[in-house]
C-alpha positions in Angstrom: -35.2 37.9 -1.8 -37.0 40.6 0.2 -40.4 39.5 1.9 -42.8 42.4 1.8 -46.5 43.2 3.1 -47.6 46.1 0.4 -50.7 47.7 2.4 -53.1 50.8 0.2 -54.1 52.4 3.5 -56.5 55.2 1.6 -57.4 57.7 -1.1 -56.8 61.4 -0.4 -58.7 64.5 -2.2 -55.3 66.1 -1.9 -57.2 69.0 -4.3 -60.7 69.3 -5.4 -59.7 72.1 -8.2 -62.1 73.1 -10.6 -64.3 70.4 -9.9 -68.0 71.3 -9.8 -69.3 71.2 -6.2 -67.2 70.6 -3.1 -65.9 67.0 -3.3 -64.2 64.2 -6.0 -66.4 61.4 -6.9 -63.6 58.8 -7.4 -64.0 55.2 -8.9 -61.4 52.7 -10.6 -58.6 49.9 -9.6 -55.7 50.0 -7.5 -53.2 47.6 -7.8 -49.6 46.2 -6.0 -47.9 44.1 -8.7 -44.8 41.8 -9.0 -43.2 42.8 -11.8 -40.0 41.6 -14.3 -38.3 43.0 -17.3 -39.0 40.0 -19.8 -36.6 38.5 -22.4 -38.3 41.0 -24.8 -37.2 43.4 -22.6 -41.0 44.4 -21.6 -42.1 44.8 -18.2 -44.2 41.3 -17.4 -46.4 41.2 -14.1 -45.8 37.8 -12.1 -48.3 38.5 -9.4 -51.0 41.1 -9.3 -53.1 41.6 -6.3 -56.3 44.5 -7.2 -56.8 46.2 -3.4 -59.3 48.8 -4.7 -62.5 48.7 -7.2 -65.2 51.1 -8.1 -67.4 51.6 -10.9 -67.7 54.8 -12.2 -71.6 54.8 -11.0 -70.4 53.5 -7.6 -67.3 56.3 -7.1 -66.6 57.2 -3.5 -66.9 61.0 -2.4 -64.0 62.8 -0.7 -64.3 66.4 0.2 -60.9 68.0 0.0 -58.3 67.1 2.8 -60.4 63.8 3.3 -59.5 60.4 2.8 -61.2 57.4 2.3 -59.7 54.1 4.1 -59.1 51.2 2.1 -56.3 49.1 4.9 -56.3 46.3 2.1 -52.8 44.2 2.5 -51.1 41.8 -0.1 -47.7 39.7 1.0 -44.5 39.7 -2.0 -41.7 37.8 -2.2 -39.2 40.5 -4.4 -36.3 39.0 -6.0 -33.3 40.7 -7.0 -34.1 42.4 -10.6 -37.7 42.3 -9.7 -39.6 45.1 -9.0 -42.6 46.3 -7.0 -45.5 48.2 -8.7 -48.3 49.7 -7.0 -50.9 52.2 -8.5 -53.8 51.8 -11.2 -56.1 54.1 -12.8 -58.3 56.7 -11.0 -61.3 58.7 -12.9 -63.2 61.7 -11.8 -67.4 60.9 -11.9 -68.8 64.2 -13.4 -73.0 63.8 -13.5 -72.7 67.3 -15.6 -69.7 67.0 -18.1 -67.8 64.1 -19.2 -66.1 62.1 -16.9 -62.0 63.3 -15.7 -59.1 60.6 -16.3 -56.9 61.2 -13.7 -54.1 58.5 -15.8 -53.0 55.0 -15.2 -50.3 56.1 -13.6 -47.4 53.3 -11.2 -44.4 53.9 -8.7 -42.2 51.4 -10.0 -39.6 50.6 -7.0 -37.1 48.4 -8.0 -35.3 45.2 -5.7 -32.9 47.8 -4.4 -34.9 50.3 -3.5 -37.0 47.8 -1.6 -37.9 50.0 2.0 -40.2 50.6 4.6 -41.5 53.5 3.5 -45.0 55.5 2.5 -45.5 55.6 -0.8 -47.8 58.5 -2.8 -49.3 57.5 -6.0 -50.2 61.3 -7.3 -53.6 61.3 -9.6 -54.0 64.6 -11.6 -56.7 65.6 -14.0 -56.4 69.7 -14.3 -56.0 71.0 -10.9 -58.0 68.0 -9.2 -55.3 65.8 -7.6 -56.3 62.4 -5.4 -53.4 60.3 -3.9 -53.5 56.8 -3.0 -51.3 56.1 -0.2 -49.4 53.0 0.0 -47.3 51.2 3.0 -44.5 48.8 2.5 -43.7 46.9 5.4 -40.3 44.5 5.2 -41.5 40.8 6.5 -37.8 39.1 6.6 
């Protein structure tokens, strides 16, 4: 078993793109997640912790290069053919056009993989690309 602290330091406009105006308007849910392969063989969440919410009429404005600091932490206890999920879904607020889905999109680290490291969740709608950037810290 491998004790973790899973911590979503921030979101980064790592690209504004094509974007009208200068900045992303970001909103949705960011998630770290316990996760199995079921007897179905389906991947089941045990544990699910949300460490980031906004509605698309409350998104958060990054100007390119910027990030917006989240420091939300969640503790895990991984066992061996477990894995660790951490991501969600992020959408691009447009008040002119409809609104970008920037995908549901997960780093799926499994027991073995397990490390201390920085993790990047890459969100991509045309050329408009936010990151949310995760920490894994081992606890044991």
């Amino acid at each position: 078993m491998k004790k973790v602290r899973v911590t979503l330091h921030a979101i980064k406009n790592h690209e504004t793109g094509d974007d009208p105006g200068d900045t992303l308007e970001i909103y949705g849910d960011l998630y770290a997640r316990q996760v199995i392969v079921n007897d179905f063989g389906e991947f089941e969440s045990l544990v699910e912790h949300r460490l980031f919410h906004k509605p698309g009429g409350d998104a958060i404005h990054l100007g390119e290069g910027t990030q917006f600091q989240i420091n939300e932490s969640r503790e895990f206890e991984i066992h061996p053919n477990q894995f660790l999920w951490v991501g969600g879904h992020l959408a691009e607020h447009d008040s002119t056009s409809a609104n970008d889905n920037m995908g549901f999109v997960d780093e799926k680290i499994p027991y073995e993989h397990l490390t201390t490291d920085r993790i990047e969740v890459h969100f991509q709608e045309s050329d408009q690309i936010a990151k949310a950037i995760y920490g894994i810290t081992k606890l044991n």
